[in-house]
N, C-alpha and C positions, 0 to 999 in steps of 0.2 A: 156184454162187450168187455172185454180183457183188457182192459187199459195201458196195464203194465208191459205186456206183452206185446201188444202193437207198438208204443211210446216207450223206445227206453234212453229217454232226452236226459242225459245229465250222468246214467249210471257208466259207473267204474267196472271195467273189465281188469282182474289182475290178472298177467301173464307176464313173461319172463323173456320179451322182445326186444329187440333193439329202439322200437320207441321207447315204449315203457321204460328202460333205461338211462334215457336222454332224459336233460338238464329240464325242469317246465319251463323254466323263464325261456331255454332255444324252443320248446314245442308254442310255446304264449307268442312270440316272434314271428317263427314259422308260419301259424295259422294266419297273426295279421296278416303279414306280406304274400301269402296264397289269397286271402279277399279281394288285397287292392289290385294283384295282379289278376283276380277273377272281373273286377269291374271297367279294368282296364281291355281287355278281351273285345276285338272287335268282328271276328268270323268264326264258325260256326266249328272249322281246321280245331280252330285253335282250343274252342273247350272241348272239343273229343282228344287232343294230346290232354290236357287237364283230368279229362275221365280216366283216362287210363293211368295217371298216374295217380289219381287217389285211389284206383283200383287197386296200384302198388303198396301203396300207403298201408290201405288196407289187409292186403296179405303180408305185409311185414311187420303190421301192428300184433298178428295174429286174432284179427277181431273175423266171425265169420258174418261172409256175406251176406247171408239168411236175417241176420240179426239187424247187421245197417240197414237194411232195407227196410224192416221195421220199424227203425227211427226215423222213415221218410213218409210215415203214412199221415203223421198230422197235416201236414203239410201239400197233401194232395189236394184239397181242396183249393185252398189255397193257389197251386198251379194251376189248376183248369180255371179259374176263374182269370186269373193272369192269361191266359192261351186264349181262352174266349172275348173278352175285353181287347188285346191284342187287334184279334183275326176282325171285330167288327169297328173297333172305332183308331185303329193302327194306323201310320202314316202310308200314302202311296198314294196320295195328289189324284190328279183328273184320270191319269193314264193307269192305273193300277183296274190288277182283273180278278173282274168279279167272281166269287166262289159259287155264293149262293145269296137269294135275298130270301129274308126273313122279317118280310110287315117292311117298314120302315127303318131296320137297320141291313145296313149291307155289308157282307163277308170278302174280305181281299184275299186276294193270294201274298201281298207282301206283308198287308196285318199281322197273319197267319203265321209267316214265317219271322216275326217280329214277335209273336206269343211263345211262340216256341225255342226262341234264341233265349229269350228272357226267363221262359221257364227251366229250359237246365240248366243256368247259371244259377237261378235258384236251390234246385238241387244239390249242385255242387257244394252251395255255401251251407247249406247245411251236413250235408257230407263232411268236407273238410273242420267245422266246429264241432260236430259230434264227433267226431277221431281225437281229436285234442279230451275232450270230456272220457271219451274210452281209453283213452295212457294215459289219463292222470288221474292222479288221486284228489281228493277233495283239500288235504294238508298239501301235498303240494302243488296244488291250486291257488291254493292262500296264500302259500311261502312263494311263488314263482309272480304274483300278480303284486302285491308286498314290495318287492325288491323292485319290480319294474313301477312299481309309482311312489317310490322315495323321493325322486326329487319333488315332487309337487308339495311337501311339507315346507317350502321354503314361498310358496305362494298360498301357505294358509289351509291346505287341502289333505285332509285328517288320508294318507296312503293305507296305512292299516286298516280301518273303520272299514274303508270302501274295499280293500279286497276283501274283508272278512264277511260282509252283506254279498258279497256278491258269491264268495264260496257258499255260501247259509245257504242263497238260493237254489243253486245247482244244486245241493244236496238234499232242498227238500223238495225237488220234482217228483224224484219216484215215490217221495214220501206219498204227497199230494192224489198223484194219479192211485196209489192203492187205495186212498181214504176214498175220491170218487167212484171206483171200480166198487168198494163194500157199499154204499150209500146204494148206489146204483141197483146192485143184485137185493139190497134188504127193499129195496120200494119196489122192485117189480115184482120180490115175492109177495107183498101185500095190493096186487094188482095193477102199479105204476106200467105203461108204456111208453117205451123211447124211442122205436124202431117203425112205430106208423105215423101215417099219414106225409103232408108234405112237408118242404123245409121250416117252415113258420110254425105248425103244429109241434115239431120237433123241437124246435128251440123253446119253446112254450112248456114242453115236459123236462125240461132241464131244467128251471126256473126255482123248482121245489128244491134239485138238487146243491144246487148255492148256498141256501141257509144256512144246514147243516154242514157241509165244506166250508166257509167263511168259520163258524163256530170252529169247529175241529180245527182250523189253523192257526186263529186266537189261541185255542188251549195248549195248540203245540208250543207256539211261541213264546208263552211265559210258561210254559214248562223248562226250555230250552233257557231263560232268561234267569230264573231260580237257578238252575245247573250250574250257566256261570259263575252267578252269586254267591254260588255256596263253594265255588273252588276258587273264589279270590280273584274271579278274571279283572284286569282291569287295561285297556289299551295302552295305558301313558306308563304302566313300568315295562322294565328292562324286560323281554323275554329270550329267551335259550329254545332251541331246535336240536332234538336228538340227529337229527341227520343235518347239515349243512352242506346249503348250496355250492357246488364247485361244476366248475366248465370243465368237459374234459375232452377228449380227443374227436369223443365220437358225435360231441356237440361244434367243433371245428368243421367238421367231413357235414353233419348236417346243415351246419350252416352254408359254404360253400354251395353244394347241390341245391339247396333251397336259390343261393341267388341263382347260379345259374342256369336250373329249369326256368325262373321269375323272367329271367332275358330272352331267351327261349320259346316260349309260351308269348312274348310281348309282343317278339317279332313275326309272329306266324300273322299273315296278310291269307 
C-alpha cells in the first residue's frame, strides 16, 4: 500500500500561482474564516456553491485534481462511518421514513440525509486545509502562524515555540507516512499480511507496525534536536528572515473576495 501516494497530508506543492504568491498569514486567515463559515452552512445549496469554489481554489492554486483527491482517501473511512451512524441513529422523531431495518437498528431517510450533509462538509474541511498546506511552504508556515500568535506573549504563551511544533509537524507527515509505507513493504517481504481478513484482524497486523515507527520517530526527533543544537538555535534570541513578511495588493483583493464569498455562502437558505 503506497502510503505516500494515497496521503499527501502536509506536502508542499511549489508553483508560481497567484496563491502561492499570497501573504500566509492572508492564506492562515482565509482558511479559518472558510471553516467557520463551513460550520456555519445550514443547506445542502450552500456547500455545493462552497464546492465549486474550492474547486476554484484549486485550479488557481495550480494543484492537480488527481492529487487532492488523494489527500481525501484517509479520510474515507472516516466519512462512511459519519454517513452510516447518521442514516441509523440521526434525528427524525416518530414521523421520519424508514429506509430499511437492519436487526434492531432502523435506517431513516432524514438520518441519511443528515449523514451525508455532515459528510461533505467534512470533505470540504479537509479540502480547503490541505490547500493552505499545498501554497505554503513549511518556513512560511512558521513565519505566517509566528506573527499571527504574537500577541499571546503578553498572556504568557511562548507564540514561537507553538508555531514552530506545529510547522515540525506538518513537515514530518510525509516524513512519517514513507517510514510506514518501508516498515510495511520490509514485513510483508518476510511474510507479514495487512490486507486479510476482517477489520479487527487488520488492525491487529498493524500492531507490530508501531514499534518500529514510534522507534524511527524517537530517532528522527533527536536527530532533528542535535541539528538545532549544533546551529545555536535557540527561541528567546533575536532572529532575522531572509524574506519578510509584507501585505500586498493581491492579499487586499484576497481578502475582500474571502469576506464576500464568507456572506454569500452564509446567506444561501
Amino acid at each position: 500500500m503506497d502510503l505516500v501516494k494515497y496521503a499527501p497530508v502536509g506536502q508542499y506543492l511549489p508553483r508560481n500561482s497567484p496563491l502561492h504568491r499570497l501573504d500566509p498569514r492572508t492564506k492562515i486567515l482565509a482558511t479559518m474564516a472558510l471553516a467557520v463559515v463551513l460550520f456555519l452552512l445550514r443547506a445542502m445549496a450552500g456547500l455545493g456553491l462552497f464546492a465549486v469554489a474550492s474547486l476554484a481554489l484549486l485550479v488557481l492554486g495550480q494543484i492537480p485534481l488527481g492529487y487532492a483527491l488523494r489527500g481525501l482517501r484517509p479520510v474515507i473511512f472516516l466519512l462512511l462511518l459519519t454517513v452510516v451512524l447518521n442514516a441509523f441513529f440521526g434525528s427524525g422523531g416518530s414521523e421520519a421514513r424508514t429506509l430499511f431495518v437492519l436487526g434492531p437498528l432502523v435506517a431513516t431517510e432524514e438520518g441519511l440525509r443528515t449523514g451525508l450533509f455532515v459528510g461533505a462538509r467534512l470533505l470540504l474541511l479537509v479540502t480547503i486545509t490541505s490547500l493552505l498546506t499545498f501554497t505554503t511552504s513549511s518556513v512560511e508556515l512558521a513565519d505566517g502562524l509566528e506573527w499571527l500568535l504574537r500577541p499571546l506573549r503578553r498572556v504568557g504563551l511562548p507564540g514561537h515555540e507553538i508555531a514552530m511544533m506545529m510547522t515540525i509537524a506538518l513537515r514530518f507527515i510525509p516524513t512519517l507516512l514513507e517510514e510506514t509505507e518501508r516498515i510495511m513493504k520490509a514485513q510483508t517481504a518476510r511474510g507479514a499480511e495487512f490486507g486479510q481478513g476482517n477489520i479487527v484482524r487488520r488492525a491487529q497486523a498493524l500492531v507490530p507496525v508501531l514499534v518500529p515507527l514510534l522507534l524511527s520517530a524517537i530517532r528522527r526527533s533527536e536527530e532533528l534536536a542535535l541539528a538545532m543544537e549544533a546551529r545555536c538555535y535557540s527561541s528567546s534570541a533575536p532572529r532575522t528572515r531572509m524574506k519578510e513578511l509584507r501585505w500586498g495588493l493581491g492579499d487586499a483583493v484576497a481578502g475582500v473576495l474571502v469576506v464576500a464569498a464568507s456572506a454569500l455562502l452564509v446567506s444561501v437558505r
